[in-house]
C-alpha positions in Angstrom: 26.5 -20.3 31.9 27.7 -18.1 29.3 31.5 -17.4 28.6 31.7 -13.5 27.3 35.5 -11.9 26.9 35.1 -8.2 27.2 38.2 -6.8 25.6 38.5 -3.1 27.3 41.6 -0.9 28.3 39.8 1.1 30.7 39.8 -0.1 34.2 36.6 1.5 35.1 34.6 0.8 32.3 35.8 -2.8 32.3 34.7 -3.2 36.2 31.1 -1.8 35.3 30.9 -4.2 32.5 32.0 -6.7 34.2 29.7 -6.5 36.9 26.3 -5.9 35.0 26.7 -9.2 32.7 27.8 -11.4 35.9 24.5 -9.9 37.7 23.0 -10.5 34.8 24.3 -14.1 34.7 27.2 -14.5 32.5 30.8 -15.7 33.3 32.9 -12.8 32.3 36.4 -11.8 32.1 38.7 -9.2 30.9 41.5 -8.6 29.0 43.2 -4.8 28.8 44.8 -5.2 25.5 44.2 -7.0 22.3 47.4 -8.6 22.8 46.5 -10.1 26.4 43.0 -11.4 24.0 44.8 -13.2 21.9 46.9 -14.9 24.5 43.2 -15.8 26.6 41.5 -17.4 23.6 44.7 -19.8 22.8 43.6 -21.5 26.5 39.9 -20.9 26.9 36.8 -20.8 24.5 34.0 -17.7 25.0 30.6 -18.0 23.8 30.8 -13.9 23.0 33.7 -11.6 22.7 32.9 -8.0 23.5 36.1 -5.4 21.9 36.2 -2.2 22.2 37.9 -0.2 19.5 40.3 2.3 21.2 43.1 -0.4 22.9 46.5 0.4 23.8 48.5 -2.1 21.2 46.2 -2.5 18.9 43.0 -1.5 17.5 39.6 -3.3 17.7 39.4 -3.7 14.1 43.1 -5.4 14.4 42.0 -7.7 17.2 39.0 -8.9 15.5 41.1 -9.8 12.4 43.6 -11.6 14.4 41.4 -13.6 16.5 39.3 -14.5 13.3 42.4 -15.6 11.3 43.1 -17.6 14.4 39.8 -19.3 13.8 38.0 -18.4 17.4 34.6 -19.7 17.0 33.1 -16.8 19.1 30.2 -14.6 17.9 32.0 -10.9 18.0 30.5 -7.8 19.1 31.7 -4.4 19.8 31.1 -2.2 22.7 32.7 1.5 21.8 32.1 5.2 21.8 32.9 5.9 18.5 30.0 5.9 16.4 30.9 4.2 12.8 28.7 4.8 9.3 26.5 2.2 8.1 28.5 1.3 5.5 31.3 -0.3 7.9 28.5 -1.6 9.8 27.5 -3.6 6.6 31.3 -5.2 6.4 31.8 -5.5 10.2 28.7 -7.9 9.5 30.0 -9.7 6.8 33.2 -10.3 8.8 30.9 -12.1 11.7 30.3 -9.5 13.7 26.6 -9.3 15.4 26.6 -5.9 17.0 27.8 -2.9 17.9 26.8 -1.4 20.6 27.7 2.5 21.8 28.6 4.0 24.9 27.6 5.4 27.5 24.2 2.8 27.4 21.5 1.4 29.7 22.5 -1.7 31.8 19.1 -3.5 30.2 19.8 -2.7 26.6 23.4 -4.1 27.2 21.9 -7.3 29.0 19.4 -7.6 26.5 21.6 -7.2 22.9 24.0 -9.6 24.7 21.2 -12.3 25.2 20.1 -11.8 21.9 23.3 -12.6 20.4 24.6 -15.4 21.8 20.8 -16.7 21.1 21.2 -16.1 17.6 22.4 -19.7 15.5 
């Protein structure tokens, strides 16, 4: 079974998450801060982590920088409602990261970018 992080400040939108990719088949938990991330990852390994942008202590961008210098050996995507240009797409990619996914979106598309990731080598 999959291990997928989802890195997401809003209780709600956490619990939805969380509950379409365990339905869908996936071990997931959550963290409600990129601080609490950080402090996850130093005791358990994830397949994916999933960061939103907007967190209380730090950004998404922050946490992603973090958890790479601290050499996490996930594949990173983001899940986020702010849209971002292509041009930050390009050097989110070159930084690792294999998606980026908006909100709101459909339940299957979700399920289906996740598998798709974490099948990529």
């Amino acid at each position: 079974m999959k291990k997928v992080l989802y890195i997401e400040d809003n209780i709600d939108t956490a619990a939805v998450v969380k509950t379409i990719l365990d339905s869908a088949g996936f071990e997931t938990e959550i963290a409600y801060s990129g601080g609490e991330a950080l402090e996850i990852v130093e005791k358990k390994r994830f397949d994916l982590i999933l960061i939103d942008i907007m967190l209380p202590d730090m950004s998404g961008w922050e946490t992603l920088k973090k958890l790479k210098e601290g050499k996490v050996k996930s594949k990173f995507a983001f899940l986020s409602a702010i849209l971002i240009p292509e041009e930050k797409m390009k050097s989110l990619r070159d930084m690792g990261v294999m998606d980026y996914i908006t909100k709101p979106f459909e339940k299957d598309d979700l399920v289906t970018r996740i598998r798709r990731i974490l099948t990529t080598t």
